[in-house]
C-alpha positions as CSV (number, residue, x, y, z in Angstrom):
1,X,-3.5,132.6,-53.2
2,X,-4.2,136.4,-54.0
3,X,-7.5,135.9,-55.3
4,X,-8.4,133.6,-51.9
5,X,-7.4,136.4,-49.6
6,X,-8.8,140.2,-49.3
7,X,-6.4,143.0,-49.9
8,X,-6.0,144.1,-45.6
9,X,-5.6,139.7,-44.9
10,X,-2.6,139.6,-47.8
11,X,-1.0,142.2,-45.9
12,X,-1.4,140.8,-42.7
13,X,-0.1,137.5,-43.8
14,X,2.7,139.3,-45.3
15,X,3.5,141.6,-42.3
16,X,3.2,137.7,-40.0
17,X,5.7,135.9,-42.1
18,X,8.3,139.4,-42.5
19,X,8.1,140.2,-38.6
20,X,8.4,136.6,-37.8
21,X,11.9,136.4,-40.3
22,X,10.4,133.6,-42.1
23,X,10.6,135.6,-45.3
24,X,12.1,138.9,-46.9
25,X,10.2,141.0,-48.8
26,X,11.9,140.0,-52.4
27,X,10.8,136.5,-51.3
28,X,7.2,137.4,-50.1
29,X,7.0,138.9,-53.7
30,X,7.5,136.0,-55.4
31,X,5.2,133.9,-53.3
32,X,2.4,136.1,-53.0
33,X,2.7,137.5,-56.3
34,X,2.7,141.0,-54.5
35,X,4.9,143.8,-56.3
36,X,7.8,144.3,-54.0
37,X,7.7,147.8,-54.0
38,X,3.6,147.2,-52.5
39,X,5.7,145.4,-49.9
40,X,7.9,147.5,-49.2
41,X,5.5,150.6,-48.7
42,X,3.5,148.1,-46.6
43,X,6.0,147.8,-44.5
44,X,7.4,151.2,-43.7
45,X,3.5,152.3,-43.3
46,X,3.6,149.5,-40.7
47,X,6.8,150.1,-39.2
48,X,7.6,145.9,-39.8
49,X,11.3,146.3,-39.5
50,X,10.6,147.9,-35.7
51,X,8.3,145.1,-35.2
52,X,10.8,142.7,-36.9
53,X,13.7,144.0,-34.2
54,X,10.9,144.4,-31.7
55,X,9.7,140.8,-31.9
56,X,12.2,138.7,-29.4
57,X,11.1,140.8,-26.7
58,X,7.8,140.6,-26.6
59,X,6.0,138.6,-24.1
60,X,4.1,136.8,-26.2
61,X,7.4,135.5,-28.5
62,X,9.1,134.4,-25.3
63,X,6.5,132.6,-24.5
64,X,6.0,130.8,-27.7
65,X,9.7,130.0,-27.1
66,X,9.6,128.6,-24.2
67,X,6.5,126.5,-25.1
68,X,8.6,125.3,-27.6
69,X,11.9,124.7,-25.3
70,X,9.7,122.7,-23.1
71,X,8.4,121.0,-25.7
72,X,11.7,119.5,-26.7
73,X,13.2,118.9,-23.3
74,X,10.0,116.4,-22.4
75,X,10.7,114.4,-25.9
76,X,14.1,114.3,-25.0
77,X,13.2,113.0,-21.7
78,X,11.0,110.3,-23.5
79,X,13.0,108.6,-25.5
80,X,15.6,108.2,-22.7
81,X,16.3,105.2,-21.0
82,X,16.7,107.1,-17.8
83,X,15.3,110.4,-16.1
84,X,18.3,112.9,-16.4
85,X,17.9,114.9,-13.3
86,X,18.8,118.2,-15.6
87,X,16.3,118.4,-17.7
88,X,14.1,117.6,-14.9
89,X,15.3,121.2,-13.5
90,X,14.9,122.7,-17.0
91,X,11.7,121.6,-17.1
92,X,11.0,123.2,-13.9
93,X,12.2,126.6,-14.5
94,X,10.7,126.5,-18.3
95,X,7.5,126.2,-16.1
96,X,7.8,128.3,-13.7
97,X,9.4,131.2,-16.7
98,X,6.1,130.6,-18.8
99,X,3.8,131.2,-15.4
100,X,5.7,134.3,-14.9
101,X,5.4,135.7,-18.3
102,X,1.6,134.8,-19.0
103,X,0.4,136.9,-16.2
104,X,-3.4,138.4,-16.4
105,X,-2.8,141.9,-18.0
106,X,-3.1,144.9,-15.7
107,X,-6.1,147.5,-15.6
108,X,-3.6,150.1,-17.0
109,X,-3.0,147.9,-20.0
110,X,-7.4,147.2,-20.0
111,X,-7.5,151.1,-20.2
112,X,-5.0,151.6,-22.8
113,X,-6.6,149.3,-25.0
114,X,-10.2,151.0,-24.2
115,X,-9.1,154.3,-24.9
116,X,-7.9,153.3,-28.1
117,X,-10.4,151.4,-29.2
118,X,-12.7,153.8,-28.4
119,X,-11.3,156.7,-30.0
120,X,-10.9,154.6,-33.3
121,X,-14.8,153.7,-32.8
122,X,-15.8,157.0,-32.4
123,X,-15.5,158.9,-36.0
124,X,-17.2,155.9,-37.4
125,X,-20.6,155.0,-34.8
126,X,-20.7,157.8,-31.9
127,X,-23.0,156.0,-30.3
128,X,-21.1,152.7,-30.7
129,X,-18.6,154.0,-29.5
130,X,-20.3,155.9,-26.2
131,X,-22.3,152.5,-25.5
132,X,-18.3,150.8,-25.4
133,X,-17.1,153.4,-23.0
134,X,-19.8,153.0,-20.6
135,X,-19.1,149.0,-20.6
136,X,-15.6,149.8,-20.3
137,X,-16.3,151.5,-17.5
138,X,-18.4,149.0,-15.7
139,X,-15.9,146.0,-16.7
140,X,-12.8,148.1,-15.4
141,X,-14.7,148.8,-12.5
142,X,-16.0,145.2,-11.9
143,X,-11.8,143.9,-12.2
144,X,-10.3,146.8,-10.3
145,X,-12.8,145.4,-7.7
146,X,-10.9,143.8,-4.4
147,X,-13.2,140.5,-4.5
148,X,-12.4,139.8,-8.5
149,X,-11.2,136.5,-9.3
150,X,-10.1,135.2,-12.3
């Protein structure tokens, strides 16, 4: 598996299956035939453990959750004989939980991510990185816009 995967992917892989609490670091050793000391310096350069701890809050787990939840309270509903009026209602607010969560991310959140993207573009291609900020600009502009729709 090492040789199949660049250096930066292995660690990515890695940081997915620590942060994720699939696997601890002596086990990610053995599998990925990765020192555990590489590991482990991975993953206080990363901050995994704050990720790790991080993890059940963040929008994006809670909605994989609840994908998953819904998931299992329709089978459930299929193989019963009859409809059970309470996993109707779970269904229902699993729904309407998932709708709330995966909202269209703000133009503060758009801006954050611009600005940082920028300023890591910028000591490698100035003018990469000045073309970017001018489209920024123009697509921020074109969502903060009263007659966007998405």
């Amino acid at each position: 598996m090492k040789e199949e995967l660049h250096n930066e992917q292995l660690r990515e892989w890695a940081k997915h299956l620590y942060t994720r609490g699939e696997k601890n670091l002596a086990e990610l050793s053995e599998d990925m035939d990765i020192s555990e000391s590489q590991l482990r310096h991975w993953a206080t350069e990363s901050s995994w453990d704050y990720i790790k701890k991080t993890m059940p809050t963040s929008k994006a787990y809670q909605i994989e959750k609840l994908y998953l939840l819904l998931e299992k309270t329709n089978e459930k509903l299929l193989r019963e004989e009859e409809v059970n009026a309470k996993d109707l209602d779970l269904i229902v607010k699993f729904t309407a939980a998932i709708k709330n969560l995966d909202t269209e991310i703000s133009i503060q959140q758009i801006i954050e991510v611009a600005k940082s993207f920028t300023g890591w573009l910028h000591p490698q291609n100035r003018e990469l990185a000045k073309s970017m900020t001018m489209h920024f600009d123009k697509f921020i502009k074109e969502r903060s816009a009263p007659s966007f729709s998405s």
